[in-house]
TORKOL-4160 file (C-alpha; in steps of 0.2 Angstrom, whole numbers, padded with zeros to 4 digits, m for minus):
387
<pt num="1" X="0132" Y="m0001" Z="0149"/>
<pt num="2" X="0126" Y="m0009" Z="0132"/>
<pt num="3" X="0114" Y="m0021" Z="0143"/>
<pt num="4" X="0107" Y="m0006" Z="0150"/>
<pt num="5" X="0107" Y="0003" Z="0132"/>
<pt num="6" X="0097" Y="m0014" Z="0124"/>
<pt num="7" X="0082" Y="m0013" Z="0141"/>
<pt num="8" X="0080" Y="0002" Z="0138"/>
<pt num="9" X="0078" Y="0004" Z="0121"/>
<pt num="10" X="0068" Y="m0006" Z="0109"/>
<pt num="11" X="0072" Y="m0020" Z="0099"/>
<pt num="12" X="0059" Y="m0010" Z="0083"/>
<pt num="13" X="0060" Y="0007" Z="0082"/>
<pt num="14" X="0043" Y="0008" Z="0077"/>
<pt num="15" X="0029" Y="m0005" Z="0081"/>
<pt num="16" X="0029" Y="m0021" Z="0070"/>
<pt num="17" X="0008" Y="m0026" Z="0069"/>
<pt num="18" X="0001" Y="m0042" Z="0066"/>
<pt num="19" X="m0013" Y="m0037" Z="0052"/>
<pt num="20" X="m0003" Y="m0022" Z="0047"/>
<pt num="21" X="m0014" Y="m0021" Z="0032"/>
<pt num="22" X="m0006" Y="m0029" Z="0014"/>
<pt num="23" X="m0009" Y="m0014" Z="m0001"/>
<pt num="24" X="m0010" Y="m0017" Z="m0019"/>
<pt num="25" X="m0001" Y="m0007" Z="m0034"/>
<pt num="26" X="m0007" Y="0008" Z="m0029"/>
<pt num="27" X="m0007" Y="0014" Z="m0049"/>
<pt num="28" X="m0018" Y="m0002" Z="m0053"/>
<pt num="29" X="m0028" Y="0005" Z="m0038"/>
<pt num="30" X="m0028" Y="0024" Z="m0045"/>
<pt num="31" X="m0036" Y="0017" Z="m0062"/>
<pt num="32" X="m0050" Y="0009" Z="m0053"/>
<pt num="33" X="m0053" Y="0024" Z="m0043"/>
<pt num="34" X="m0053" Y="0036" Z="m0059"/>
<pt num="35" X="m0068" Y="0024" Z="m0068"/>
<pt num="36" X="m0079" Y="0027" Z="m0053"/>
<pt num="37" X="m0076" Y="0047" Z="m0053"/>
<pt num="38" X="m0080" Y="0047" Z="m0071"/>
<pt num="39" X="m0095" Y="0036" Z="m0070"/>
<pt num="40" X="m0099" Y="0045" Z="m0055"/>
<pt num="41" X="m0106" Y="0027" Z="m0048"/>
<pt num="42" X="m0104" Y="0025" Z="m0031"/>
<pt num="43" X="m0114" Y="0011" Z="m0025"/>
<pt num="44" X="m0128" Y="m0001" Z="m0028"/>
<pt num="45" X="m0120" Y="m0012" Z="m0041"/>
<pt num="46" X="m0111" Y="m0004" Z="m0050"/>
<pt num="47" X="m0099" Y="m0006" Z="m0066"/>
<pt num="48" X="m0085" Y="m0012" Z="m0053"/>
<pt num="49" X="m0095" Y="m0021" Z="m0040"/>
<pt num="50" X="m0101" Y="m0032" Z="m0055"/>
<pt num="51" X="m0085" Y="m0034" Z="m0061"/>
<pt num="52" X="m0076" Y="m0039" Z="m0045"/>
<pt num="53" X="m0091" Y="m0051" Z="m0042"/>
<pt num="54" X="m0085" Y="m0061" Z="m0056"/>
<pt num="55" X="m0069" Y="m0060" Z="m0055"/>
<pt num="56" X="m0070" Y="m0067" Z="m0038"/>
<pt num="57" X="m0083" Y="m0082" Z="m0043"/>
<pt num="58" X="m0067" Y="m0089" Z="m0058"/>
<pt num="59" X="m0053" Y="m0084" Z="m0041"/>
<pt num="60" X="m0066" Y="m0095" Z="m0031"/>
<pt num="61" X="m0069" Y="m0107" Z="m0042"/>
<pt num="62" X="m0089" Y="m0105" Z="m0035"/>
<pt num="63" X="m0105" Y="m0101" Z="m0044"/>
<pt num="64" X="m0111" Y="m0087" Z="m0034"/>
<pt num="65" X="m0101" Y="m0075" Z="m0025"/>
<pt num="66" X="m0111" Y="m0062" Z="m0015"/>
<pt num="67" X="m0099" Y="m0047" Z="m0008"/>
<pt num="68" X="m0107" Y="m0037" Z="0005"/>
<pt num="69" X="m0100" Y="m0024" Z="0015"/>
<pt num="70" X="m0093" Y="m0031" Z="0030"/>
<pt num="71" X="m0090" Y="m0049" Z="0036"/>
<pt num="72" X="m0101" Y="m0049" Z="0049"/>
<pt num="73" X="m0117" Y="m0042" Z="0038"/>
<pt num="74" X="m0110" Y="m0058" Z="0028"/>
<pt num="75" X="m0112" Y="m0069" Z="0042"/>
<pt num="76" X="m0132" Y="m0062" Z="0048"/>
<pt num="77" X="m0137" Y="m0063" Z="0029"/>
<pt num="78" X="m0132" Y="m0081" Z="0028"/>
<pt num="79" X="m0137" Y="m0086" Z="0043"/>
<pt num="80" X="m0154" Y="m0079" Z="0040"/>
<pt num="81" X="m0156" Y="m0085" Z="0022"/>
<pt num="82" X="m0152" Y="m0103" Z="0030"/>
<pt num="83" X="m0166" Y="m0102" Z="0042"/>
<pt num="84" X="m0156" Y="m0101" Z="0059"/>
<pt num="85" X="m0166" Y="m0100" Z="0074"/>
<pt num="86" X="m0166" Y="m0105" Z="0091"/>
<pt num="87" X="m0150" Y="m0114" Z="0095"/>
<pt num="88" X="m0134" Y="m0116" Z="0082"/>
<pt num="89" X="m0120" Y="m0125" Z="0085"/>
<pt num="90" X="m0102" Y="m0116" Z="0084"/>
<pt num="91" X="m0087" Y="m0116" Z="0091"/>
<pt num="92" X="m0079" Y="m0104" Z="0107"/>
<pt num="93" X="m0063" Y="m0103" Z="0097"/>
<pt num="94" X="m0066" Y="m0089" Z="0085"/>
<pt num="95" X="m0067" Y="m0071" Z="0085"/>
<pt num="96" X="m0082" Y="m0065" Z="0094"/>
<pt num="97" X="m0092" Y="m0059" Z="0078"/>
<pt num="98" X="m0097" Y="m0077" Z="0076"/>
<pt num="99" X="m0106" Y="m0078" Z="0093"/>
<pt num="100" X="m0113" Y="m0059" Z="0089"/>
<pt num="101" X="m0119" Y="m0061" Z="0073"/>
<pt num="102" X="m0130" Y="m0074" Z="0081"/>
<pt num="103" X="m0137" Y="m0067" Z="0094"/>
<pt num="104" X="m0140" Y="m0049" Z="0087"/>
<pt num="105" X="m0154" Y="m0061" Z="0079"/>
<pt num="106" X="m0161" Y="m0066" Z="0095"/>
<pt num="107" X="m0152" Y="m0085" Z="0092"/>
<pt num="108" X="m0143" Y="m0093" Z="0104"/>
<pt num="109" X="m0124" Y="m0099" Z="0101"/>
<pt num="110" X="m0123" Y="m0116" Z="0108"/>
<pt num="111" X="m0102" Y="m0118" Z="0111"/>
<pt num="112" X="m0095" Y="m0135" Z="0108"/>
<pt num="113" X="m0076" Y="m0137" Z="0109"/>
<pt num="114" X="m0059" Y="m0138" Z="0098"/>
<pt num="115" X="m0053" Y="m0156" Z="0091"/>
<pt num="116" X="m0035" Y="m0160" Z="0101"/>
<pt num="117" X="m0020" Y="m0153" Z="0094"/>
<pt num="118" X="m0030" Y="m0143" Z="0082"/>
<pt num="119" X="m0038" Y="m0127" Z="0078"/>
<pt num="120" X="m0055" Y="m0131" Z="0073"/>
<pt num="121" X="m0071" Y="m0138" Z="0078"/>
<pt num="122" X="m0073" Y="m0156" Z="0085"/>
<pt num="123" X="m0086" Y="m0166" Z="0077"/>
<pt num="124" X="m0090" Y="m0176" Z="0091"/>
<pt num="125" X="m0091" Y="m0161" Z="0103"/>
<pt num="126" X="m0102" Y="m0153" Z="0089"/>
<pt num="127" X="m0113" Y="m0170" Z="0088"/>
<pt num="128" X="m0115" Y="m0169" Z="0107"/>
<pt num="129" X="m0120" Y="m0152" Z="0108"/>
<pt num="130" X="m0134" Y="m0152" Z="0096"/>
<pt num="131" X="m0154" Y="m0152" Z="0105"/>
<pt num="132" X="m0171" Y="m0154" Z="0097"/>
<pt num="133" X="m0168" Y="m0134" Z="0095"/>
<pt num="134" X="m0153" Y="m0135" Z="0085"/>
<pt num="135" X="m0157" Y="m0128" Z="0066"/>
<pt num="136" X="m0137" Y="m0125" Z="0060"/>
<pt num="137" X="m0120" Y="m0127" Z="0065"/>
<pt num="138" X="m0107" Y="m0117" Z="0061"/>
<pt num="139" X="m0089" Y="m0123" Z="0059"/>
<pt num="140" X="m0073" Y="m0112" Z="0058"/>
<pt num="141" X="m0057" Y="m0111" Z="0049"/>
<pt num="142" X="m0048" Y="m0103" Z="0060"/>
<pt num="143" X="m0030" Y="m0097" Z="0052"/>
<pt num="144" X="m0035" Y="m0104" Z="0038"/>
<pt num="145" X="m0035" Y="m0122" Z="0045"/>
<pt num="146" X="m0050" Y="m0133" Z="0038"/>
<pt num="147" X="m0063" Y="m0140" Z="0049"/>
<pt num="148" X="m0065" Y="m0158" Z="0047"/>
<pt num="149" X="m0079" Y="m0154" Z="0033"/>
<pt num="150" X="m0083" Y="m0173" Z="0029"/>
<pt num="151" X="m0088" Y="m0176" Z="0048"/>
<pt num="152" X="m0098" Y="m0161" Z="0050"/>
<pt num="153" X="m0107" Y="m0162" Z="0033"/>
<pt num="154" X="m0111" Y="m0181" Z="0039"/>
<pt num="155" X="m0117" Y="m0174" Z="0055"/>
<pt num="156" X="m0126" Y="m0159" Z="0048"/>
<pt num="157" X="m0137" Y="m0170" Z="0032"/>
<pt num="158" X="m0141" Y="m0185" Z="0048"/>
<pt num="159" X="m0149" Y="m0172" Z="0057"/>
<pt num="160" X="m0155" Y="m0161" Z="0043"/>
<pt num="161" X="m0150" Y="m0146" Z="0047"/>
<pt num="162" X="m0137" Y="m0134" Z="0036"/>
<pt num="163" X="m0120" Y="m0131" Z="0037"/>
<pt num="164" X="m0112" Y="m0114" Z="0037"/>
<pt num="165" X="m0093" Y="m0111" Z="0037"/>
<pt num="166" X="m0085" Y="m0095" Z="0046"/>
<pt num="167" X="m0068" Y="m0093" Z="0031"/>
<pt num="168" X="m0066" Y="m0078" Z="0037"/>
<pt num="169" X="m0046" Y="m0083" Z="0035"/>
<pt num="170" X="m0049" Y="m0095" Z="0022"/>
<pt num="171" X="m0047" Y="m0083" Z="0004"/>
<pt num="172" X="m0040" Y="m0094" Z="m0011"/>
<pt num="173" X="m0037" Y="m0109" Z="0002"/>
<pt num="174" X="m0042" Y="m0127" Z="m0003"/>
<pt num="175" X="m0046" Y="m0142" Z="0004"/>
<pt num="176" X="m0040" Y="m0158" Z="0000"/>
<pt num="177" X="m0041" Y="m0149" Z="m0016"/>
<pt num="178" X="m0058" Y="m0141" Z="m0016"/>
<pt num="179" X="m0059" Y="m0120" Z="m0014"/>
<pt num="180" X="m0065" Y="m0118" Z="0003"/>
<pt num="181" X="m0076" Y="m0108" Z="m0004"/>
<pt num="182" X="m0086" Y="m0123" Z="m0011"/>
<pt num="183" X="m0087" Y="m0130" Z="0008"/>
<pt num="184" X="m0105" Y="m0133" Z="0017"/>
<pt num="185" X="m0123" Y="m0122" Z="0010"/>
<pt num="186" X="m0114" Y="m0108" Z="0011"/>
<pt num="187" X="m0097" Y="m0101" Z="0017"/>
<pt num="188" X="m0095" Y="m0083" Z="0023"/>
<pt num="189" X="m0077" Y="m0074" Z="0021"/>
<pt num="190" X="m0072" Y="m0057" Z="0028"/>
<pt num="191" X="m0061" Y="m0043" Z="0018"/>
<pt num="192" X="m0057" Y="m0034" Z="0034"/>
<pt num="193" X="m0041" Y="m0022" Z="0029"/>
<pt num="194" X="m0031" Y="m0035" Z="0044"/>
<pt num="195" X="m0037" Y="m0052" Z="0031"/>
<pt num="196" X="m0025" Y="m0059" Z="0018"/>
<pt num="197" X="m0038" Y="m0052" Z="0006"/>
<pt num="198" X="m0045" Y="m0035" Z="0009"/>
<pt num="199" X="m0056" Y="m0021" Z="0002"/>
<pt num="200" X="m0052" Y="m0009" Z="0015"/>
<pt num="201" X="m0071" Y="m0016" Z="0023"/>
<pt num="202" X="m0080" Y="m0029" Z="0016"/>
<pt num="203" X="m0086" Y="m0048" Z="0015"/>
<pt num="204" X="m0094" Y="m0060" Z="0005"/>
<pt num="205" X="m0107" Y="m0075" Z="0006"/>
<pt num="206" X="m0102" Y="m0090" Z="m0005"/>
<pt num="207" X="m0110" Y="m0105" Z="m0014"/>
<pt num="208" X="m0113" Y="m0118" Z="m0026"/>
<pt num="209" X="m0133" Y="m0114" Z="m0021"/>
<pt num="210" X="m0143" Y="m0104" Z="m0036"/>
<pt num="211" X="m0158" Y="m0103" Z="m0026"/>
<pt num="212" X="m0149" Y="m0098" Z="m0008"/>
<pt num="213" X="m0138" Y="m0086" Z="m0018"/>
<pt num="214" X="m0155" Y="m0078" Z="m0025"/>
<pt num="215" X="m0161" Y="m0076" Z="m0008"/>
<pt num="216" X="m0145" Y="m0070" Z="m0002"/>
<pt num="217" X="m0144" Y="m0056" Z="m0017"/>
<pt num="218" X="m0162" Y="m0050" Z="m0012"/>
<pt num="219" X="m0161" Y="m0049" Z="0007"/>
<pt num="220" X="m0143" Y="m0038" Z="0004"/>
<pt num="221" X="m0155" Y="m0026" Z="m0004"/>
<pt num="222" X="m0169" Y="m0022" Z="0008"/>
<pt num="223" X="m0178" Y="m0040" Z="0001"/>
<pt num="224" X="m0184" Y="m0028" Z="m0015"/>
<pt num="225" X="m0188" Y="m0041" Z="m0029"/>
<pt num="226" X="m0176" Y="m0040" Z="m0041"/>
<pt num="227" X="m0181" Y="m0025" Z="m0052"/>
<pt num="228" X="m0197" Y="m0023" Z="m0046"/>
<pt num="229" X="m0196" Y="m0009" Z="m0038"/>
<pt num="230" X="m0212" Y="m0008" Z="m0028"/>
<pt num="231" X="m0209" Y="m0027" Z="m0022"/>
<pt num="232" X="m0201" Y="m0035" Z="m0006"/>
<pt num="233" X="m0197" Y="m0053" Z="m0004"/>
<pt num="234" X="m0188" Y="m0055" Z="0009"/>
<pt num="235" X="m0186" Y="m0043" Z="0027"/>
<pt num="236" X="m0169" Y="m0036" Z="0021"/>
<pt num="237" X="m0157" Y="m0024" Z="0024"/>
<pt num="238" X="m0144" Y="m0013" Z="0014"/>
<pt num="239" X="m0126" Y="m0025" Z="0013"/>
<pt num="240" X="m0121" Y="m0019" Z="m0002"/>
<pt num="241" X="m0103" Y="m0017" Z="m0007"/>
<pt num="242" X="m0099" Y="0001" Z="m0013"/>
<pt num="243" X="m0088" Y="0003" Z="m0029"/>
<pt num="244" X="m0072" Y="0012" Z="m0019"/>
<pt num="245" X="m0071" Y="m0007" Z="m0008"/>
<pt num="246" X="m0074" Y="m0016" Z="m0026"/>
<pt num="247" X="m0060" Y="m0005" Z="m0034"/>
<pt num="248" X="m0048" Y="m0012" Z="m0020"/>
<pt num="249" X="m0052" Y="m0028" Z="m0020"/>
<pt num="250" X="m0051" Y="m0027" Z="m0041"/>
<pt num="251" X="m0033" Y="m0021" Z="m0038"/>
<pt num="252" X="m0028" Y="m0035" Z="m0025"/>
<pt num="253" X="m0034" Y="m0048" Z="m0035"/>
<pt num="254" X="m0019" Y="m0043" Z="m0047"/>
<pt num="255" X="m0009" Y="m0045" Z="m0030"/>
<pt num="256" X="m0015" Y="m0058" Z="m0021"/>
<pt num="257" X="m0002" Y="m0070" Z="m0027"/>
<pt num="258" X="0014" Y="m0060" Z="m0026"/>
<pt num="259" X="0003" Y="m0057" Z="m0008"/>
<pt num="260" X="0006" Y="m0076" Z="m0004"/>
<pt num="261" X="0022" Y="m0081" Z="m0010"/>
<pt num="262" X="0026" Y="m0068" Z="0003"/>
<pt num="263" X="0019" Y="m0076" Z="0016"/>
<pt num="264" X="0025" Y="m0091" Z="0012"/>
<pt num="265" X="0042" Y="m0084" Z="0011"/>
<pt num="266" X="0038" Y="m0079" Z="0030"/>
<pt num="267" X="0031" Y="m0093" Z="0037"/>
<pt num="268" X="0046" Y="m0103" Z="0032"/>
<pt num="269" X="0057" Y="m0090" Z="0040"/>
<pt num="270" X="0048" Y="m0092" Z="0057"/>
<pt num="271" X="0047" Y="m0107" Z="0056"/>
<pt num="272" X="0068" Y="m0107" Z="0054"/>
<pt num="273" X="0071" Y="m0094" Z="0063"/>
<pt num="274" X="0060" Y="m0101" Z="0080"/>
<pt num="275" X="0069" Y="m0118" Z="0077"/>
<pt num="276" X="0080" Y="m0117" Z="0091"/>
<pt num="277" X="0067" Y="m0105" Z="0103"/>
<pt num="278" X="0064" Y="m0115" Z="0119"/>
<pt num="279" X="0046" Y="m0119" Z="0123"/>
<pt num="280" X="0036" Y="m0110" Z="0107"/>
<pt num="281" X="0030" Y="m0126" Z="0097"/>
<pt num="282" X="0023" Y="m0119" Z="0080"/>
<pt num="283" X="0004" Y="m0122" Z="0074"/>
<pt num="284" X="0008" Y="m0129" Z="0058"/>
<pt num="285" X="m0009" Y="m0133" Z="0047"/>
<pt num="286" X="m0015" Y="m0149" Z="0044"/>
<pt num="287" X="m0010" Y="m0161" Z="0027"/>
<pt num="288" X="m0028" Y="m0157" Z="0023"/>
<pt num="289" X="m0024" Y="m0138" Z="0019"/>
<pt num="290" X="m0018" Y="m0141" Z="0002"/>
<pt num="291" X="m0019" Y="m0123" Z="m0002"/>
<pt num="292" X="m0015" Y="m0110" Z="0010"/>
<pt num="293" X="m0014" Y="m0092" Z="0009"/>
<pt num="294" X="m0001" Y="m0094" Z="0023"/>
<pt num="295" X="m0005" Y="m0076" Z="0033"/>
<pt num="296" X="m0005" Y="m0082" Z="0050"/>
<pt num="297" X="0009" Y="m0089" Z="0060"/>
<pt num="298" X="0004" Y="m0094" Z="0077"/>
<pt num="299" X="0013" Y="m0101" Z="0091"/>
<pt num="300" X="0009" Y="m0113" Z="0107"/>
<pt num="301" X="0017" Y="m0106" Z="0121"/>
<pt num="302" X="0024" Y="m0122" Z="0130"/>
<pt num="303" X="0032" Y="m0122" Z="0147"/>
<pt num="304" X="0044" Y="m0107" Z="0141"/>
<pt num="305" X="0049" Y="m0103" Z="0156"/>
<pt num="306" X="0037" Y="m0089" Z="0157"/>
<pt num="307" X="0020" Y="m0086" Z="0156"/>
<pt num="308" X="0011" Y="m0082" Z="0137"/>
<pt num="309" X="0005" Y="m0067" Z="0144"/>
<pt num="310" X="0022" Y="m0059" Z="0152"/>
<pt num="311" X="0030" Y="m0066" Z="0135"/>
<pt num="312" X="0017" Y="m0054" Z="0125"/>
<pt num="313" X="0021" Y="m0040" Z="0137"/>
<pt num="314" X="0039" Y="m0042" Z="0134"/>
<pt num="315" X="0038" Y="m0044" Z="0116"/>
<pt num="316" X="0027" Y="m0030" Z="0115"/>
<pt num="317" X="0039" Y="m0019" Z="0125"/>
<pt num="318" X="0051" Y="m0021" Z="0111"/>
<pt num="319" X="0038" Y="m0017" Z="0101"/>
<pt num="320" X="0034" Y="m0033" Z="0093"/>
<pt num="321" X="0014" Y="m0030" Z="0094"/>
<pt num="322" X="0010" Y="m0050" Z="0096"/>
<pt num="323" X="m0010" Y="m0054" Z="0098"/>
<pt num="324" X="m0017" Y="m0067" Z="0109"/>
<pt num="325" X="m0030" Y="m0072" Z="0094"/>
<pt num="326" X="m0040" Y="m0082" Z="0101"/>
<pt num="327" X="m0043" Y="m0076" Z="0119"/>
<pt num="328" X="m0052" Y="m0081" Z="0131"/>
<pt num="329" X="m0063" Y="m0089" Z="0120"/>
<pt num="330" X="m0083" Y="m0084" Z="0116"/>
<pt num="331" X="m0089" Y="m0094" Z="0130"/>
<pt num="332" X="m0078" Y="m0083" Z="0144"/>
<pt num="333" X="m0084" Y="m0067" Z="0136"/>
<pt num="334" X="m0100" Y="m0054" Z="0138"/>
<pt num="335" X="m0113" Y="m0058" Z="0137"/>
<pt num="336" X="m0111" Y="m0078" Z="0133"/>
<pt num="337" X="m0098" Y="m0079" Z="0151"/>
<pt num="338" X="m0114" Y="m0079" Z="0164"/>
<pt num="339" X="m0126" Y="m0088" Z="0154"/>
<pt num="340" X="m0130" Y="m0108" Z="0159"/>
<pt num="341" X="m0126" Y="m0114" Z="0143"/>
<pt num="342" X="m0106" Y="m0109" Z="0145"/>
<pt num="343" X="m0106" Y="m0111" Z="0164"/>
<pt num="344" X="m0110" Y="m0131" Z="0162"/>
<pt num="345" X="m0101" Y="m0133" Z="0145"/>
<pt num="346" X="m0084" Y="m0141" Z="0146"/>
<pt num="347" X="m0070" Y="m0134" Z="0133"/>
<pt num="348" X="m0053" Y="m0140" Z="0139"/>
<pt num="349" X="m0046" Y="m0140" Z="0122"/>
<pt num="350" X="m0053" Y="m0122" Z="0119"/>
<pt num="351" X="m0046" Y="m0116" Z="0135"/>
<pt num="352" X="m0029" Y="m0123" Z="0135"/>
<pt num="353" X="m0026" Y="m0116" Z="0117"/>
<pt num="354" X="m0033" Y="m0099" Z="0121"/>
<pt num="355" X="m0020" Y="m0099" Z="0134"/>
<pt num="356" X="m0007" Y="m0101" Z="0128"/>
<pt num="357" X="m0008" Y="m0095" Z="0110"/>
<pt num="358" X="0002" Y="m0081" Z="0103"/>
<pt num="359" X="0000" Y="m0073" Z="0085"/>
<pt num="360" X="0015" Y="m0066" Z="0076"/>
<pt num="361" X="0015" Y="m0051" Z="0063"/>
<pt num="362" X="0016" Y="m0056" Z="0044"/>
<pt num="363" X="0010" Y="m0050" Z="0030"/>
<pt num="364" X="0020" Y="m0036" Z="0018"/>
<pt num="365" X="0023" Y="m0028" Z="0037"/>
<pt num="366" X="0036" Y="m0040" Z="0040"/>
<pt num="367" X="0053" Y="m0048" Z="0030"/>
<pt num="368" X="0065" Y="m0064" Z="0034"/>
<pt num="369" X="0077" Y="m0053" Z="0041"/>
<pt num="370" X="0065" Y="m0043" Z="0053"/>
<pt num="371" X="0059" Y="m0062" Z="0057"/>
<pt num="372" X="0075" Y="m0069" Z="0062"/>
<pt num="373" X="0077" Y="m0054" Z="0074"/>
<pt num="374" X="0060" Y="m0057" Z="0081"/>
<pt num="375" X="0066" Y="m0074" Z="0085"/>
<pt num="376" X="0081" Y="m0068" Z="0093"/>
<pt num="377" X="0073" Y="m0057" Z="0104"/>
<pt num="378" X="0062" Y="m0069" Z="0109"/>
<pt num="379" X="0074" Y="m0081" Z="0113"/>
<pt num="380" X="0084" Y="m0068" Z="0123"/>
<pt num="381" X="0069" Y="m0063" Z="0133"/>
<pt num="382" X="0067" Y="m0081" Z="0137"/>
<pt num="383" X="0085" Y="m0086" Z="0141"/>
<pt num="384" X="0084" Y="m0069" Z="0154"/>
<pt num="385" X="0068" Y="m0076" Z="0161"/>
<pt num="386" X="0075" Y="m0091" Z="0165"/>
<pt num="387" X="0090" Y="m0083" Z="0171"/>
């Protein structure tokens, strides 16, 4: 009876989320909140906005920080300000606003493949897929994990084109000690509620670049020229960042590292507490990672004895909501699936990670104990599997 009670029953009594959202102090947060009513400044720069910018340029460590109002508007503004056209190189293993926020700009995403054992972008895949059309490539720190920023900077100056990183899961990480936020001619991050970081919505464009920073500010604001009001530079559009996601970002910038020890606290806990779990092998980030904001925990799912996808359904029926980030990969989704580019490129790497990759909650959502059970289930719906 007490098999029967635990089948039926779920392991959570309510849903534990990967990218269940981590919240400031909510009475840091309140103070913002009451500066903006008694301004009544709701937008286009204000007190905050200004405030956050620079706070976030000293957390950085970079000379220009741009924040926008999602992390896809970041990605179109940078890319634009950079001069992509045509072709750019990318990566298939990211999220799928990389691709879009290409071709919603009528350029085409040119897929080259993942590095062996790794999460990022492969230089010589990158090198091989670039043409006479090629005018940028755009690497990806996927959970975090640098790309191999030395090859594709050597690659990127050779053929004189720029270099964009995607840090969309990169906030307050470094690089064989240098901010990622410092990497390539620009870097884009997102503060999407799900990110380490968040101001509910929001992004930002970073970079050591005055002049591309200028050119950044003004195409954010309809391209107007500074404080000429009667003047555009640039074909622009309205990114701004309005003063209630500067508040919030204001107030988890007091957080953010209480934020991180928790993670880090949970990622040694997962990584304890999966020890012993057959066939689940751990993506750990690289020695380069020097500084990691530790929010994603990511496992290989590796002849378990059952398939990723009837582990995830498992899992999920004791609801443990694990994601499958990042499947199928850009190059087997609409629109990019039909289209000759991705039917003659090869991405074995891409595909065999996107296969079998599972992504666990962390975060505030989650503690050691809850991880230690999550592990136990998991191991018990393995062991009945292979029963």
């Amino acid at each position: 009876m007490e098999g029967q009670k635990n089948l039926s029953s779920p392991a959570f009594k309510e849903p534990v989320h990967v990218g269940r959202p981590n919240l400031p102090d909510r009475k840091v947060f309140d103070r913002y909140i009451q500066s903006i009513f008694d301004s009544r400044w709701l937008t286009n720069n204000g007190p905050l906005l200004r405030q956050f910018k620079e706070k976030l340029q000293d957390y950085l460590e970079v000379k220009n920080v741009i924040p926008v109002c999602n992390g896809t508007i970041a990605l179109e503004l940078a890319e634009r300000a950079l001069g992509f056209q045509r072709e750019v190189v990318m990566p298939s293993y990211t999220f799928i606003a990389t691709a879009h926020s290409l071709r919603w700009q009528q350029i085409t995403p040119v897929f080259a493949d993942i590095q062996h054992k790794a999460t990022t972008l492969a230089p010589k895949s990158a090198r091989n897929a670039i043409t006479e059309a090629t005018s940028g490539i755009i690497g990806v720190h996927v959970y975090g994990h640098p790309c191999d920023h030395s090859a594709l900077k050597a690659i990127a100056m050779e053929r004189s084109i720029p270099l964009l990183y995607d840090a969309a899961h990169s906030f307050g990480c470094e690089v064989d000690g240098i901010p990622a936020a410092k990497l390539g001619d620009a870097s884009v991050f997102s503060f999407h509620a799900t990110k380490f970081f968040n101001t509910f919505e929001g992004g930002a464009i970073t970079t050591d670049d005055d002049d591309l920073a200028e050119k950044v500010r003004l195409m954010n604001n309809f391209g107007f020229a500074g404080r000429e009001k009667d003047k555009v530079d640039y074909l622009g559009i309205n990114g701004k960042m309005s003063e209630i996601s500067a508040a919030m970002g204001l107030a988890m910038l007091d957080s953010v590292e209480s934020i991180r020890n928790r993670n880090r606290e949970n990622y040694s806990a997962y990584a304890d507490s999966f020890s012993s779990v057959p066939g689940l092998e751990l993506i750990e980030p690289p020695a380069s990672l020097t500084r990691n904001n530790w929010q994603y925990v990511i496992f290989r799912v590796n002849k378990a004895g059952i398939t990723r996808d009837n582990l995830a359904q498992a899992l999920e029926r004791e609801n443990i909501l694990v994601r499958k980030y990042f499947h199928p990969g850009c190059h087997r989704l609409v629109p990019y699936c039909s289209e000759p580019s991705s039917l003659r490129v090869s991405l074995a790497e891409t595909e065999a990670l996107s296969d079998a990759v599972l992504s666990f909650p962390t975060g505030q959502a989650v503690n050691p104990d809850m991880i230690e059970k999550i592990a136990n289930v998991t191991a018990e719906i393995i062991e009945r599997n292979c029963g």
